[in-house]
C-alpha positions in Angstrom: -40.1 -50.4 19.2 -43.2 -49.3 20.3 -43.5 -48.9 24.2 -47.1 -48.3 25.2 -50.6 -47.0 24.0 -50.7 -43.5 24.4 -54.4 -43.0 23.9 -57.6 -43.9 22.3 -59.4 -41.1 19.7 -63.1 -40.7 19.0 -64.5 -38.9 16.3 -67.2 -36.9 17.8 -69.6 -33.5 17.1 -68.3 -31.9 20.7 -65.0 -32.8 22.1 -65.7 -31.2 25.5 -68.9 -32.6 26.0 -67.9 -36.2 25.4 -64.8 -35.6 27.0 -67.2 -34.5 30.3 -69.3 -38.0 29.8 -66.1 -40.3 30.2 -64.6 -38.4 32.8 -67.7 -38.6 34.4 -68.1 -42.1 33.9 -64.5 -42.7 34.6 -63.5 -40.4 37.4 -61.2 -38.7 35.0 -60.4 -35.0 34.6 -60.8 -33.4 30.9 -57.6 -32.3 29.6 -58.5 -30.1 26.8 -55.5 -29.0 24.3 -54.7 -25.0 24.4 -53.4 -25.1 20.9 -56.1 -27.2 19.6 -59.7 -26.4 20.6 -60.7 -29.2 18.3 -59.0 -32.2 20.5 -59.9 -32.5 24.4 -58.4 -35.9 26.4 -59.8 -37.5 29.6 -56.9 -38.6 32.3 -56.4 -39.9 36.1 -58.0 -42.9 35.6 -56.9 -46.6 35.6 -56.0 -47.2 32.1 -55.1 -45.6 28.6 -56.2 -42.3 28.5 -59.5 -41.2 25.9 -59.1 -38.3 23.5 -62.4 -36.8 21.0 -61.8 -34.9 18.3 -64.2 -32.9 16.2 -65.1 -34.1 13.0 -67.6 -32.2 10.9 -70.7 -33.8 9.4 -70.1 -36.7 12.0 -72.3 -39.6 11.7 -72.9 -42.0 15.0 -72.0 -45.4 14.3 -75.5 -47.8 14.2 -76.1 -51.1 16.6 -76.3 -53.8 15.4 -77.2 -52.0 12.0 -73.7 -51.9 10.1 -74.8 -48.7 8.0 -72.7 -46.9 9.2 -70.0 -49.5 11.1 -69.3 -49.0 14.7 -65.3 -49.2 13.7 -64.3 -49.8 17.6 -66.3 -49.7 20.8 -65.1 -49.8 24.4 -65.9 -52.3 27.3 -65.3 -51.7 30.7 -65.3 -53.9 34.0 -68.0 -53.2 36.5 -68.8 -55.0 40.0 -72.6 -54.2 39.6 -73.9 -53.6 36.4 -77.1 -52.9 37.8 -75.9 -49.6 39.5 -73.3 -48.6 36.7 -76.3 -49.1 34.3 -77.6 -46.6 36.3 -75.0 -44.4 36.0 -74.3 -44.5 32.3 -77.8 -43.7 31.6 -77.9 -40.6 34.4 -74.8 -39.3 32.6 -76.2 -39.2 28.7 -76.0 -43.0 28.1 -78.8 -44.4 26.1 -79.0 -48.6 26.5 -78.4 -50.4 23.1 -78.7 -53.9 23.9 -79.2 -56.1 27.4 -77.4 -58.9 25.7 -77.4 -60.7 29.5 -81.2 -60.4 29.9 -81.5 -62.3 26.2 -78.6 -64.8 27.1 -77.7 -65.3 30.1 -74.6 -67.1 29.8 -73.2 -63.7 28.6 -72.2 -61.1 30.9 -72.3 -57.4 29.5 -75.0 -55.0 28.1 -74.3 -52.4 24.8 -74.8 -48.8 25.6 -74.5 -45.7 23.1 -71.9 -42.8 24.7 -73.9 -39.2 23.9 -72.1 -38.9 20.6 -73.6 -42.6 19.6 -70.1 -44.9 20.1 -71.3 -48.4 21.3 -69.6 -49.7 24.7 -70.0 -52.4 26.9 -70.6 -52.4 30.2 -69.1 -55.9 31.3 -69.3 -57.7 34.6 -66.0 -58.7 36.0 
């Protein structure tokens, strides 16, 4: 039987780096591996913890572009996605798509992580 996620894994270029974005973003801590310089994980935040792991020749998924296919992205509940905006882009963030400003009737905006992994900033 399988109990519980034990963690999410993105291919990245620098573990550390992006590990340091979503702890940031998270108020995590970066748990890097001593045996494996190659995987770092983010923990001590609500949820199932994040892990990166280097990949070489890594190529960021494209939005909306399917190219190179986004294979998973995150979302995460925010109370005000105008200050979290904020704070994504201060940390590395660059904005994909205000999907709200086009529709209204949705309620989340598409961001690229430093390492190019969509995610979703969604109001709650």
């Amino acid at each position: 039987m399988i109990r519980r996620l034990q963690a999410v894994a993105l291919d990245c270029p620098d573990p550390l780096r992006l590990a340091e974005f979503y702890a940031a973003l998270l108020g995590g801590r970066v748990v890097p591996d001593p045996d494996d310089p190659e995987w770092v994980e983010v923990h001590g935040f609500e949820g199932t913890p994040l892990a990166f792991q280097r990949v070489q020749d890594y190529r960021p998924p494209e939005w909306p572009g399917q190219r190179t296919p986004q294979q998973m992205h995150l979302d995460f509940d925010v109370d005000d996605i105008e200050a979290d905006e904020k704070r994504v882009l201060e940390l590395g963030a660059t904005v994909l798509e205000r999907t709200d400003e086009l529709y209204p009737e949705t309620n989340w905006r598409v961001y690229a992580d430093p390492a190019g992994h969509p995610f979703c900033l969604c109001r709650h």
